[in-house]
C-alpha positions as a Markdown table, in Angstrom:
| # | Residue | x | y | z |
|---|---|---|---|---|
| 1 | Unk | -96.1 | 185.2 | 145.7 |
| 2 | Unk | -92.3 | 184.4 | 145.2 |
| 3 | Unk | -89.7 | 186.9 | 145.8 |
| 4 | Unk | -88.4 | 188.8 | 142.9 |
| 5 | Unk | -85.3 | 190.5 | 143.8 |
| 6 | Unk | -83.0 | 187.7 | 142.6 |
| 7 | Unk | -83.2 | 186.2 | 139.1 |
| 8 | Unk | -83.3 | 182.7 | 138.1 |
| 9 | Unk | -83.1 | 181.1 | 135.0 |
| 10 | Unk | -86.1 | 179.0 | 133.8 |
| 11 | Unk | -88.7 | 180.6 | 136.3 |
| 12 | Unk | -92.3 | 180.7 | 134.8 |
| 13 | Unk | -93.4 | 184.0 | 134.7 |
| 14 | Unk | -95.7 | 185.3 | 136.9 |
| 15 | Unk | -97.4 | 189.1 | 137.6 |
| 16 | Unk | -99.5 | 189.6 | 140.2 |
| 17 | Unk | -102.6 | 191.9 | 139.5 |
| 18 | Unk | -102.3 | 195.8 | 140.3 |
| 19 | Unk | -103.7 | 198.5 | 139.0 |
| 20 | Unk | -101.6 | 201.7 | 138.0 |
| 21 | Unk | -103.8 | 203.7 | 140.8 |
| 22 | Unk | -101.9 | 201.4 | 142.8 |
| 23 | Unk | -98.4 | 202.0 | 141.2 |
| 24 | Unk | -99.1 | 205.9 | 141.4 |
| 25 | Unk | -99.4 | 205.6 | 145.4 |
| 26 | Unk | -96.9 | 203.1 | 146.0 |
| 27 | Unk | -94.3 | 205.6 | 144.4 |
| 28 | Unk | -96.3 | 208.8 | 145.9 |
| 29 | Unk | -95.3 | 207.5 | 149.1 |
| 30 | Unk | -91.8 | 207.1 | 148.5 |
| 31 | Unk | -92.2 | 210.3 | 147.2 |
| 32 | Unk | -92.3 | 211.8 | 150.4 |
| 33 | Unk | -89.7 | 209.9 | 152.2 |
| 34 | Unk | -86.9 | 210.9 | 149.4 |
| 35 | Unk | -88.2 | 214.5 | 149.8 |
| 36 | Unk | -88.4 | 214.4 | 153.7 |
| 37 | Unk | -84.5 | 212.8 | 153.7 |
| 38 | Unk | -83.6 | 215.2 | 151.1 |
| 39 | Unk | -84.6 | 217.9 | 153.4 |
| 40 | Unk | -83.2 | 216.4 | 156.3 |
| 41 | Unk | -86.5 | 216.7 | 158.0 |
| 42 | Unk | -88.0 | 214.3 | 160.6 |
| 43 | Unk | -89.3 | 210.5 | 159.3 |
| 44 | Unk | -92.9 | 210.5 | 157.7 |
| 45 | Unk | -95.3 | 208.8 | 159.3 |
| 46 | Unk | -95.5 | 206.2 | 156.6 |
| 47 | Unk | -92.1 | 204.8 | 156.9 |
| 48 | Unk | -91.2 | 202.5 | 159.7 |
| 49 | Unk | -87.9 | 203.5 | 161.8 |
| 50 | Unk | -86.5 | 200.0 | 160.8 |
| 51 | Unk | -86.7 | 201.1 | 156.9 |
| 52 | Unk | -86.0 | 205.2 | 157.4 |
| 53 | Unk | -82.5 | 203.8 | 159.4 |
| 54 | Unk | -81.8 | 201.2 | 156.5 |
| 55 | Unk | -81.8 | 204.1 | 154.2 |
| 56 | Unk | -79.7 | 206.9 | 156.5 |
| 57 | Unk | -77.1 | 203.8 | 157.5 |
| 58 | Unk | -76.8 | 203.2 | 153.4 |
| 59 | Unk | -76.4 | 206.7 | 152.4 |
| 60 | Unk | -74.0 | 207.7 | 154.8 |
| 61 | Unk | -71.7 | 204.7 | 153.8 |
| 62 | Unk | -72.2 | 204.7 | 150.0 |
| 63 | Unk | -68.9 | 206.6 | 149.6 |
| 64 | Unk | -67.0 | 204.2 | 151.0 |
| 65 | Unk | -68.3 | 201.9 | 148.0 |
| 66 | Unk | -68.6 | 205.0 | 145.4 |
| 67 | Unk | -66.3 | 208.2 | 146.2 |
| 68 | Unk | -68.5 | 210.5 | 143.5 |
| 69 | Unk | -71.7 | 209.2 | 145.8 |
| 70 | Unk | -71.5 | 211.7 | 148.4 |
| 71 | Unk | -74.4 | 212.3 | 150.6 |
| 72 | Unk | -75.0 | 215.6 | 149.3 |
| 73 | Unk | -74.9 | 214.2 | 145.8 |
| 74 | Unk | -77.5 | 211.2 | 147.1 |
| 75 | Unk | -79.7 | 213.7 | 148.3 |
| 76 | Unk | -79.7 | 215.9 | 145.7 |
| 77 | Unk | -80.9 | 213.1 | 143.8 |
| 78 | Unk | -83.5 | 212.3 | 146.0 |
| 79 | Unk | -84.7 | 216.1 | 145.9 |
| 80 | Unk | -85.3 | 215.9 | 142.0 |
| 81 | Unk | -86.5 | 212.2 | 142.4 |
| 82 | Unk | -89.1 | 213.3 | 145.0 |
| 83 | Unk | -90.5 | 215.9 | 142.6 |
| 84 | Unk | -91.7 | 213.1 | 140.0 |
| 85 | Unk | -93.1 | 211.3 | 143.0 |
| 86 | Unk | -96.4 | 213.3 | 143.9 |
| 87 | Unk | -99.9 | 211.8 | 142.5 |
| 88 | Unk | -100.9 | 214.6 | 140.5 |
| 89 | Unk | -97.4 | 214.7 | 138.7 |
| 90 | Unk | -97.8 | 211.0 | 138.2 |
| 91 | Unk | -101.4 | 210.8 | 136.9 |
| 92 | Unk | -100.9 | 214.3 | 134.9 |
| 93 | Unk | -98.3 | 212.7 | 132.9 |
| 94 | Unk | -99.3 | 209.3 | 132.7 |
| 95 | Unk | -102.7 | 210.1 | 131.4 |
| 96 | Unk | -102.3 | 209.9 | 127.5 |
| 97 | Unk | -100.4 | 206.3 | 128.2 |
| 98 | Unk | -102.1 | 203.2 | 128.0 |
| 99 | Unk | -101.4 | 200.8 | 131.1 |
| 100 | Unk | -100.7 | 197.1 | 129.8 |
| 101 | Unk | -103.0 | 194.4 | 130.3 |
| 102 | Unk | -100.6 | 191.8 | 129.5 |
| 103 | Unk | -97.4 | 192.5 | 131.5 |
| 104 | Unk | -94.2 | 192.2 | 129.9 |
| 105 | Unk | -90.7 | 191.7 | 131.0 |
| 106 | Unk | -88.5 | 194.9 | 129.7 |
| 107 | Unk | -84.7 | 194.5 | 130.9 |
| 108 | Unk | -83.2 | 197.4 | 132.4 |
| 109 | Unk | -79.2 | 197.5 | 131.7 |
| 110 | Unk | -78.5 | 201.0 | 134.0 |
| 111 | Unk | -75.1 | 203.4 | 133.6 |
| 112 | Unk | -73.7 | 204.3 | 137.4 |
| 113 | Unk | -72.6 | 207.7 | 136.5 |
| 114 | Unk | -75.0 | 209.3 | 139.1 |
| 115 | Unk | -76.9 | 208.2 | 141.7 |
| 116 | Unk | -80.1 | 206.6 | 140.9 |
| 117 | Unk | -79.7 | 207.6 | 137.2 |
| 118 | Unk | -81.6 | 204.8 | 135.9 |
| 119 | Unk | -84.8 | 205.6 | 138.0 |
| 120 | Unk | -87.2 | 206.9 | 135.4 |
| 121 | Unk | -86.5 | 203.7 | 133.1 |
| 122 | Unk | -87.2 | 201.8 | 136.4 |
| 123 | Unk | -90.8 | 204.3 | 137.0 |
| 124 | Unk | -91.4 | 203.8 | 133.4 |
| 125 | Unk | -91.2 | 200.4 | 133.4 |
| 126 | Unk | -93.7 | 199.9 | 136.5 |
| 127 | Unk | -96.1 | 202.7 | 135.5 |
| 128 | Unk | -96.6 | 201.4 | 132.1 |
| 129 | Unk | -98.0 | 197.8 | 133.5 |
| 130 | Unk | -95.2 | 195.6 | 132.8 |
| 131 | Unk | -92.0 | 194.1 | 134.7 |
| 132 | Unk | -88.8 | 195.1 | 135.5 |
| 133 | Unk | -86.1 | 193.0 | 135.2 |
| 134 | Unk | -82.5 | 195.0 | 136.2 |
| 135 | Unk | -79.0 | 195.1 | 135.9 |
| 136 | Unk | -77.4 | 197.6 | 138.1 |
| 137 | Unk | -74.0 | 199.2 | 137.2 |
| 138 | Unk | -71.3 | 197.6 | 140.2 |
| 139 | Unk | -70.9 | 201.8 | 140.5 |
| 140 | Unk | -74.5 | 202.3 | 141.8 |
| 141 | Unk | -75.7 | 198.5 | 143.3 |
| 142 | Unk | -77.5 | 199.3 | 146.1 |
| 143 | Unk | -79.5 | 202.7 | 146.3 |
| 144 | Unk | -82.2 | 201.6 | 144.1 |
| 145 | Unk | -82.9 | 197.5 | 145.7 |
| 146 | Unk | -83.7 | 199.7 | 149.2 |
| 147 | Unk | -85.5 | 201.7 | 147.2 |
| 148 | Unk | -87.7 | 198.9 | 145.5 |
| 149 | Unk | -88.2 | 197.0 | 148.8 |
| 150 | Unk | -89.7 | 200.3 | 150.4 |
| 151 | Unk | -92.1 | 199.8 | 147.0 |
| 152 | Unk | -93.1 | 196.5 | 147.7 |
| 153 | Unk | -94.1 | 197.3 | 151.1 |
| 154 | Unk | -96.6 | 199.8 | 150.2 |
| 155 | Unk | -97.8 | 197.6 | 147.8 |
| 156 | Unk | -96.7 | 194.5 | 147.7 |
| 157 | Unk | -97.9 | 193.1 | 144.2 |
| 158 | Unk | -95.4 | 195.0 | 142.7 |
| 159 | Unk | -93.0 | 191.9 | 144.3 |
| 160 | Unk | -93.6 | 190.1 | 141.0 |
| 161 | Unk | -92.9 | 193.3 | 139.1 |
| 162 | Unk | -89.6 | 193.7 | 140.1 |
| 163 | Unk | -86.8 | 191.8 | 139.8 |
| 164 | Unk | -82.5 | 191.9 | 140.2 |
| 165 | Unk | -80.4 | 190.3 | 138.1 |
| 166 | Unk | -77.1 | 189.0 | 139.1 |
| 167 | Unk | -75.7 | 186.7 | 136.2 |
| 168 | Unk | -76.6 | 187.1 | 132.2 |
| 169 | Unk | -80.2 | 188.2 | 131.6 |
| 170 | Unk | -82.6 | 186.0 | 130.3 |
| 171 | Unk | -86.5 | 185.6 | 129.6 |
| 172 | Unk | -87.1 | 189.1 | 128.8 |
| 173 | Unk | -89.5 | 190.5 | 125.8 |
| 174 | Unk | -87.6 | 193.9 | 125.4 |
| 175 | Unk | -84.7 | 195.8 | 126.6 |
| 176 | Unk | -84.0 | 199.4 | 127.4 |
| 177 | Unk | -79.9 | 199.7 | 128.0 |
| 178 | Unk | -77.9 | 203.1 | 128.2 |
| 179 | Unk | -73.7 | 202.9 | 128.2 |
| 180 | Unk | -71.1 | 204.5 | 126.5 |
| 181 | Unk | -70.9 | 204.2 | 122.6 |
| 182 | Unk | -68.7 | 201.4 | 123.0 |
| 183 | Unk | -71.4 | 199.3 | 124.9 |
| 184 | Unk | -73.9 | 200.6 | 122.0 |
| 185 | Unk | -72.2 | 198.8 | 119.5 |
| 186 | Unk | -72.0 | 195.6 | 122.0 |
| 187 | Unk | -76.1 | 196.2 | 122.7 |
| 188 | Unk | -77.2 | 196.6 | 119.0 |
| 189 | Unk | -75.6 | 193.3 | 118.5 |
| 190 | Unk | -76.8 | 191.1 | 121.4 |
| 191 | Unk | -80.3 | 192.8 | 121.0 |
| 192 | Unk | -81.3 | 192.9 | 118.1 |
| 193 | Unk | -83.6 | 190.4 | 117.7 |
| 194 | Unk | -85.6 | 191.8 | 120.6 |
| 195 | Unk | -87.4 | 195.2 | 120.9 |
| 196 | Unk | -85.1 | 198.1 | 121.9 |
| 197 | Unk | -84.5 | 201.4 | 122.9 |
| 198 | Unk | -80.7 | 202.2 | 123.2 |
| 199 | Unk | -79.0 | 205.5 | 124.8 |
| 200 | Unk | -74.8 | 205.9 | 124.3 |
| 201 | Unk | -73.0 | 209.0 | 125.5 |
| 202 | Unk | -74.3 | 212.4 | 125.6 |
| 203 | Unk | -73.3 | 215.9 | 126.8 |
| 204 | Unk | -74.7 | 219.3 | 127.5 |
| 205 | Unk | -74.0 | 222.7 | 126.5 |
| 206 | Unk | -74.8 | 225.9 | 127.3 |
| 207 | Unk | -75.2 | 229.1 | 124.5 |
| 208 | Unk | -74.4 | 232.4 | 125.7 |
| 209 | Unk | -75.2 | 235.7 | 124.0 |
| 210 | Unk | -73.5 | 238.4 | 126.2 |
| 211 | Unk | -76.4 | 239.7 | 128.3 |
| 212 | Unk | -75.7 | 237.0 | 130.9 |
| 213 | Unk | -76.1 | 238.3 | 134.7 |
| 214 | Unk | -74.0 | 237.3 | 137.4 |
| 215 | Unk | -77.0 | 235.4 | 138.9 |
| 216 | Unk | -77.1 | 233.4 | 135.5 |
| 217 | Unk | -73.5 | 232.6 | 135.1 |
| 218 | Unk | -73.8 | 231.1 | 138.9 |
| 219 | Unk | -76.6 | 229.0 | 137.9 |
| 220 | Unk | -74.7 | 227.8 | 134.6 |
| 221 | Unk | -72.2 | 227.2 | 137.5 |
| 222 | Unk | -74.6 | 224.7 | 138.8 |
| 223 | Unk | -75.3 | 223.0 | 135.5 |
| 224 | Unk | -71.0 | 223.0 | 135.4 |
| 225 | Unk | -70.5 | 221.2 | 138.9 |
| 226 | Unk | -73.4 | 219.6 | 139.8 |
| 227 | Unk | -72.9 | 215.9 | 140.5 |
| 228 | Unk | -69.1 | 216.8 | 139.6 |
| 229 | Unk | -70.0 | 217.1 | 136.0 |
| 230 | Unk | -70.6 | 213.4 | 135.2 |
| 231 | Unk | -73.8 | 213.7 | 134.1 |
| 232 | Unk | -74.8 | 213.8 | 130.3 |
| 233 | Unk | -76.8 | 216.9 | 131.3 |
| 234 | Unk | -73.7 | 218.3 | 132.3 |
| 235 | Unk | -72.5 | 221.3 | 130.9 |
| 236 | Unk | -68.9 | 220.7 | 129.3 |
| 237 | Unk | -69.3 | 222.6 | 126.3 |
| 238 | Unk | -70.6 | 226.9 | 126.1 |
| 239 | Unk | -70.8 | 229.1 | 123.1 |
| 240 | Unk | -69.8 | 232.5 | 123.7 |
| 241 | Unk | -69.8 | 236.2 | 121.8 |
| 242 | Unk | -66.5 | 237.2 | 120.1 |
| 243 | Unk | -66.6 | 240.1 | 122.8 |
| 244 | Unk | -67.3 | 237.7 | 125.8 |
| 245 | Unk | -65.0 | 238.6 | 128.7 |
| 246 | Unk | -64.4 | 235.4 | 130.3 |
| 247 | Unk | -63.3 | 237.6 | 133.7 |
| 248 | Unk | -67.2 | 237.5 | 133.9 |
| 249 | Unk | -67.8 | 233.9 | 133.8 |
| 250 | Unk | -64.6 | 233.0 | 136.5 |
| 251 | Unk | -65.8 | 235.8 | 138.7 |
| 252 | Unk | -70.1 | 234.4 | 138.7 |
| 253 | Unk | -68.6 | 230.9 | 139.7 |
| 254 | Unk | -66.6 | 231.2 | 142.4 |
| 255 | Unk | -69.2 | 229.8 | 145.0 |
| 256 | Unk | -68.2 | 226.5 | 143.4 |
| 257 | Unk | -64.6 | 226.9 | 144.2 |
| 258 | Unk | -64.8 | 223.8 | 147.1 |
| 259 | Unk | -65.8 | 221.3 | 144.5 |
| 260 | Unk | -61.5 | 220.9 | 144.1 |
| 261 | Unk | -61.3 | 219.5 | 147.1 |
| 262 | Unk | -63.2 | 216.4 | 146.6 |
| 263 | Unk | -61.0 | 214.2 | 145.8 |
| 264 | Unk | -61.9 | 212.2 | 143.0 |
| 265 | Unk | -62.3 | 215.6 | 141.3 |
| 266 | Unk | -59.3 | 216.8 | 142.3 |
| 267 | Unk | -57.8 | 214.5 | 141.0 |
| 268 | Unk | -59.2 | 215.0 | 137.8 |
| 269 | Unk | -58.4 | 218.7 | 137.5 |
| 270 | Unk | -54.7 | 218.0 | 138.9 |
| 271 | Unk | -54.1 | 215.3 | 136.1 |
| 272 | Unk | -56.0 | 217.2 | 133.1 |
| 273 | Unk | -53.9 | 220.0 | 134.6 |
| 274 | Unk | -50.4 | 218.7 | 134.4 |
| 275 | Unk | -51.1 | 216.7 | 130.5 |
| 276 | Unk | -51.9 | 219.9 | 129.3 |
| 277 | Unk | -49.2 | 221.9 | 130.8 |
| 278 | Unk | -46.9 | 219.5 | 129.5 |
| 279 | Unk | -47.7 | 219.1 | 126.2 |
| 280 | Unk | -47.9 | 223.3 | 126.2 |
| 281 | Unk | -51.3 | 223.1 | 125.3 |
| 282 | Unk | -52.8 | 226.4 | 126.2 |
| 283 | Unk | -55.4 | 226.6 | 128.7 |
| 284 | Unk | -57.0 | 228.9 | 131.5 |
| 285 | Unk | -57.3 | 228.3 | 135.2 |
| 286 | Unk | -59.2 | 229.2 | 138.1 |
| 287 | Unk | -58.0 | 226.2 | 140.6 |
| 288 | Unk | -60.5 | 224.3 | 140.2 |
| 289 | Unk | -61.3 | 224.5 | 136.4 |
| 290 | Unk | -59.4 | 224.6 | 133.9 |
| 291 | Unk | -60.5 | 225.9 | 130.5 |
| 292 | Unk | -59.8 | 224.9 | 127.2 |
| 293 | Unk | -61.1 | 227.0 | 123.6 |
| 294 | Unk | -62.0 | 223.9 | 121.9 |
| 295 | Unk | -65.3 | 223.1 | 119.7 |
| 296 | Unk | -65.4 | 218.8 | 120.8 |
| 297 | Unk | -68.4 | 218.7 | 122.7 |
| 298 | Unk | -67.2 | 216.3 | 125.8 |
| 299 | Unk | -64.5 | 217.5 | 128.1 |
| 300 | Unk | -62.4 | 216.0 | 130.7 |
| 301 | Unk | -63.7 | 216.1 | 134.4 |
| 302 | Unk | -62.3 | 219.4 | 135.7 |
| 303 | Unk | -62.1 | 221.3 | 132.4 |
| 304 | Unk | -64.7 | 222.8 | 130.2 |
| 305 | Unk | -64.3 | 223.8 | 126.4 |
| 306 | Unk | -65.9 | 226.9 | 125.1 |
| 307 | Unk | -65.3 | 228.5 | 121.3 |
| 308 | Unk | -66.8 | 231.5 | 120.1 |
| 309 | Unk | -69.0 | 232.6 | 117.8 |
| 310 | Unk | -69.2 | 235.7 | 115.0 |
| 311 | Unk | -72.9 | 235.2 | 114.0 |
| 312 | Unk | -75.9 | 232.8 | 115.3 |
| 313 | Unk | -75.9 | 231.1 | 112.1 |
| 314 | Unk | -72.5 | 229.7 | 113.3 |
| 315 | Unk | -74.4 | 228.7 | 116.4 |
| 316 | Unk | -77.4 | 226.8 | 114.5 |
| 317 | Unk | -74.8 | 225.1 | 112.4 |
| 318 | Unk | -72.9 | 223.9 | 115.4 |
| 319 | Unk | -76.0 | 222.5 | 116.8 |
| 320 | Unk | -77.6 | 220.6 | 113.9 |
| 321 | Unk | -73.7 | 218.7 | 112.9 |
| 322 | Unk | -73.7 | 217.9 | 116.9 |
| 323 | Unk | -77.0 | 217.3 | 118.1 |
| 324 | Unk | -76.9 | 213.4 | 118.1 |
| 325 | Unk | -74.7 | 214.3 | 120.7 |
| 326 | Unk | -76.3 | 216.8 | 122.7 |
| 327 | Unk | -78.6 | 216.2 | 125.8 |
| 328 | Unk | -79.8 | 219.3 | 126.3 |
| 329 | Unk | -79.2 | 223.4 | 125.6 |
| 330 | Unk | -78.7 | 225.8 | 128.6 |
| 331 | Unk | -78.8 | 229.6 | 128.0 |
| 332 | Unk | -82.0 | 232.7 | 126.9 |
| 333 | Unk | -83.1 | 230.8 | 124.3 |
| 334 | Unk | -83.2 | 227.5 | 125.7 |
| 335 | Unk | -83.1 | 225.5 | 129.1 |
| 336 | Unk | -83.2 | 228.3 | 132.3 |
| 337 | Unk | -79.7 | 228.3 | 133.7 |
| 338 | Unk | -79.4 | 226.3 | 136.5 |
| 339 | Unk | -82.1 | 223.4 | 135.7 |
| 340 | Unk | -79.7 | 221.3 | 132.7 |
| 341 | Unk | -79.8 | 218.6 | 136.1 |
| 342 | Unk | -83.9 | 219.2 | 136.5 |
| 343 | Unk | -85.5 | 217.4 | 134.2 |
| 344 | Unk | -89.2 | 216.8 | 133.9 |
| 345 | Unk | -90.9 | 213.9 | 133.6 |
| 346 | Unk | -91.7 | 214.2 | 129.8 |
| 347 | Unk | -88.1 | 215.4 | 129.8 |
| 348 | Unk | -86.9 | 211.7 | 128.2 |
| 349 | Unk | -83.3 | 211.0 | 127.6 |
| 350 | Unk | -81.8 | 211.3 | 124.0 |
| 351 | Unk | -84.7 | 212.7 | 123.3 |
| 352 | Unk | -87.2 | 209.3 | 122.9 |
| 353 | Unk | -90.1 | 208.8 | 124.5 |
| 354 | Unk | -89.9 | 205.6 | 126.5 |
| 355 | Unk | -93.9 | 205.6 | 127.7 |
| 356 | Unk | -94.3 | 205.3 | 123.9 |
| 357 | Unk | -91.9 | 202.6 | 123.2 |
| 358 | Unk | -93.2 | 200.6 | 126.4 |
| 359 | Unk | -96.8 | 200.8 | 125.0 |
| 360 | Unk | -95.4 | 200.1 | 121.2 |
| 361 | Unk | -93.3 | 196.7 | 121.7 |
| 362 | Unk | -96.2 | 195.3 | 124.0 |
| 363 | Unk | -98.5 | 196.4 | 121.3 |
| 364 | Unk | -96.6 | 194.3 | 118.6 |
| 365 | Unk | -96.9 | 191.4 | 120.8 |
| 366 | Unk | -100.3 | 190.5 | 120.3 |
């Protein structure tokens, strides 16, 4: 069984037989070492102290390679990673999924906004019987190749399964890629004679009505600052009553108030800061946001726009000429405060089911 964490061109493809029962424990046990780091709690049994000191010596020097991959951040992500990572989540949601019987290589093109963003294209990928062939962002090239070689050792047929690629892809049957909409354009180009399924740039909101409490604006807080607000569930955008008194919202998220002094963030809110004041744009500060009434959707890192609203038509409208935009809705009505960063395992990104477009291309194949 050759080693498939390096790519190379012209190699004869080859999958070793495993079943998906075996893919569901595989990732159930790495599973519980995520959730065990995350928790800073003692090594589980199944992990070796070679491979649980490989993980704690590359997570406490990943900010020298990335500043926004903090170890809090890194284990936050593990936290919502290990969550997925149980059997009965796994088999619960891939039951109405057919597993392929002839494997597939899909190409993986991941963004490096947050840590491990791209891991549920990568569980996809494995869980719906066919290959992975990946090309990590240079901002996140190492978290998930440890992450994979813990796979392969609890079950080591998914070595053929997996593979890195270093240099220009080649040899694959479809392609999942997410960017910014400038990549999209370059993606919808290169691939289009291939099967695809292509993400650009997304944001969150949240939609406010008035009878917020405190608890719930220090949630929306969380959706706010959480990963430093890089993320496309990140809340950059709210919606608020003509009556809101902002006071409110300032006062609920001050338990966030440290985020200013990381410095990469810090940066940003200094620099937004200053273009603003100088081109007398009016905004409001609390020293470590600045907000800006403004209805575009994205905001800079360190600001957040808001805009008010007379009627809830106003709000539907707003919705339906952005929602090509939107990742997800925070507020009564929608997504609990405090979860925009949560997501569920049917919770798929842009809104398309990528189970169903694994099964579909391999489908068309035969």
């Amino acid at each position: 069984m050759f080693c498939a964490f390096t790519h190379k061109k012209n190699r004869k493809a080859y999958f070793c037989t495993v079943k998906r029962s075996q893919i569901i424990s595989a990732f159930a046990a790495l599973g519980e070492i995520l959730a065990a780091f995350a928790k800073d709690q003692s090594r589980p049994a199944t992990c070796t102290a070679a491979e649980w000191e490989a993980l704690v010596a590359l997570v406490q020097k990943e900010q020298h390679f990335n500043g926004w991959f903090t170890e809090d951040a890194i284990k936050m992500a593990f936290q919502e990673i290990a969550l997925w990572l149980t059997s009965e989540q796994l088999q619960e949601w891939l039951a109405p999924y057919a597993y392929a019987e002839k494997p597939q290589t899909v190409a993986l093109i991941l963004p490096g906004n947050l840590p491990l963003v791209g891991f549920h294209d990568f569980l996809c990928v494995l869980c719906s019987g066919h290959k992975a062939l990946i090309k990590l962002s240079s901002e996140d090239a190492r978290l998930l190749p440890l992450l994979a070689k813990m796979l392969v050792l609890f079950e080591p047929a998914l070595e053929s399964r997996i593979e890195f690629a270093f240099g220009k892809l080649v040899a694959y049957n479809a392609v999942i890629a997410t960017g910014s909409n400038n990549s999209m354009l370059h993606f919808k180009q290169y691939f289009t004679s291939v099967p695809h399924l292509l993400r650009g740039h997304r944001t969150s909101i949240a939609v406010l009505d008035g009878s917020e409490t405190t608890a719930e604006l220090t949630l929306l807080g969380h959706d706010i600052f959480q990963y430093y607000g890089r993320g496309c569930r990140n809340v950059t955008q709210i919606l608020l009553p003509l009556d809101f008194e902002l006071n409110r919202f300032f006062e609920a998220i001050m338990p966030y108030a440290e985020v200013v002094n990381h410095k990469k963030y810090g940066n940003n809110y200094d620099y937004n800061k200053a273009i603003h004041l100088m081109n007398q744009v009016p905004i409001l500060d609390n020293h470590f946001l600045l907000l800006k009434e403004s209805q575009e959707l994205h905001s800079p890192l360190g600001m957040l726009h808001y805009h008010r609203y007379a009627s809830i038509n106003e709000v539907e409208a707003y919705l339906e000429t952005n929602q090509q935009q939107i990742q997800c809705i925070v507020g009564h009505t929608y997504m609990p405060f405090g979860t925009a960063q949560c997501p569920q395992l049917t919770d798929y990104a842009d809104g398309i089911d990528t189970m169903q477009f694994l099964g579909n291309f391999a489908s068309c194949l035969f």
